[in-house]
N, C-alpha and C positions, 0 to 999 in steps of 0.2 A: 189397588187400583186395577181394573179389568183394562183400559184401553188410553192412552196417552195419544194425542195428536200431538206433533211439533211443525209446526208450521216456520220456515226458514227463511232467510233475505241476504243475499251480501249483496253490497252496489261497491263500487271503484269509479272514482271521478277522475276519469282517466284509466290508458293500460299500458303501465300500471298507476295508478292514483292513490288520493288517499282513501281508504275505504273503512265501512261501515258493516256492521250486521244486525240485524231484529232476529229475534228470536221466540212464539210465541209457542207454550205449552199449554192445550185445552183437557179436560178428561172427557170422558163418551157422552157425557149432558152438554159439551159446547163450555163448562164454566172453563174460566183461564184461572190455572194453575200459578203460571210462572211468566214472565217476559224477560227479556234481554234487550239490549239497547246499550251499541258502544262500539266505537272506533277500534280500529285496529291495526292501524299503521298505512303504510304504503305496500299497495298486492295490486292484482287484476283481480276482476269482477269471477270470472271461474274460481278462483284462490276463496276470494270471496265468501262467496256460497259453499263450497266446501269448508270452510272455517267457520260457518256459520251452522252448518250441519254437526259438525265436529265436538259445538259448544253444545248445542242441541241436543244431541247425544249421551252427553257427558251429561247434562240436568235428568233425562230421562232414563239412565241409570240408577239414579237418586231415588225417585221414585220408585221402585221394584214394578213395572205394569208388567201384565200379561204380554199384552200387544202391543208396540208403539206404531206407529205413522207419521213417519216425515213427510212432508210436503212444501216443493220446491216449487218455482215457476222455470228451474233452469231443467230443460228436457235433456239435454247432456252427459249434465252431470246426474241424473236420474237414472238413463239409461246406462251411466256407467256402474252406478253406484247399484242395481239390479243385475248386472254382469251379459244387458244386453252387446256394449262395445268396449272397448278397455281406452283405457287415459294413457294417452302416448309419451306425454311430456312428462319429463323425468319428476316435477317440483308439483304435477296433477297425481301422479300417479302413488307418489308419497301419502299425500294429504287423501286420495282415494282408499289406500292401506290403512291408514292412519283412523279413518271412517269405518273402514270394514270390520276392524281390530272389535270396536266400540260398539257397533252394533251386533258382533257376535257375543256381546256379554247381556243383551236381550233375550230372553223367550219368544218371541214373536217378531220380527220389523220388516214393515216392506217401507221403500220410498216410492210415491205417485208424485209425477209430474203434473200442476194443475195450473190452469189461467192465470193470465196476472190478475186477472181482479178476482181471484179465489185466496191471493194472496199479499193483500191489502195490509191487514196488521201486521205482518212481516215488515212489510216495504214501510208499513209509517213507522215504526220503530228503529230501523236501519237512517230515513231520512232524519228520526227525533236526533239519533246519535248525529248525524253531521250540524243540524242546528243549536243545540247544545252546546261543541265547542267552536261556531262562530258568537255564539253569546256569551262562551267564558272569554274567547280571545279580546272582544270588544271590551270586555269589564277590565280584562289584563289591561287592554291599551291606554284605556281611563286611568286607572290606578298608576299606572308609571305614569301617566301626563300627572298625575297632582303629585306625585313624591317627587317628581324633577322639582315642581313649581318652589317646596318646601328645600330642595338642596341646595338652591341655586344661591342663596344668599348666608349658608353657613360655610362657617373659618372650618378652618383645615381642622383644627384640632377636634370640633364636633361631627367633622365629616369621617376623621376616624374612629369615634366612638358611635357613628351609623355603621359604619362597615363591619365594626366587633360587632355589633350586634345582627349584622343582617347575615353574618357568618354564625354565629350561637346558636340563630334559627333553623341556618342546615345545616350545623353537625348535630342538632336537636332529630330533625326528622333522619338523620341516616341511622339513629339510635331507633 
């Protein structure tokens, strides 16, 4: 592959919140490669985007390209990640390293800073991951509403042969 775009998102709903990243790899014809889409714990919106650069990275390694191109709408962390200013803050400044490490195992990377609306599939990808786990949570809430409705009226002796079994099922997944 001659040239890889990776186009990038973190948001944080809140600072710090829970936050999100998009992730969208195109080749030099515009096709997409790859996408990314997923939560990522509690960060700030900086953290973010560098974590989302981070994963970006990490895919467009995979790849072997010539050339890649990140592209952010966060001008900041652009100009840090270009070594126009440096990242002051001890937990920026890692995750800036941490970036650098990754693009120096490229041939070719710059990052350009571009519009938000140049950076659209990023951002809906970042939002899919928050909407995603409001509609696992909602499906969670349902389902324990109907296994209460089912517990409420079993003897003790069948309530402990639900709990062997609801134990069976995680010692099953930590295997």
């Amino acid at each position: 592959m001659l040239k890889l775009f990776v186009s990038v998102e973190g948001r944080a709903r809140g600072s710090p919140g829970e936050a999100a990243i998009g992730v969208v790899l195109t080749d030099e014809h515009g096709a997409v490669v790859e996408q990314l889409s997923e939560r990522i714990g509690r960060t700030t919106q900086n953290m973010a985007v560098y974590k989302a650069l981070i994963r970006g990275a990490h895919r467009a390694i995979a790849y072997s390209p010539e050339e890649a191109v990140f592209l952010t709408d966060n001008q900041m962390i652009a100009n840090q990640l270009n070594g126009l200013c440096q990242a002051r803050v001890p937990h920026l400044l890692h995750l800036n390293q941490v970036a650098l490490g990754l693009l120096s195992q490229l041939p070719k990377w710059r990052v350009n800073y571009i519009e938000q609306d140049g950076n659209r599939a990023a951002q809906r990808l970042a939002g899919q991951a928050f909407r995603e786990h409001a509609r696992e949570e909602r499906e969670r809430t349902v389902l324990r509403q109907r296994v209460d409705t089912f517990l409420v009226d079993l003897s003790a002796d069948e309530l402990r042969k639900v709990l062997a079994y609801v134990r069976s099922l995680s010692s099953a997944e930590a295997q």
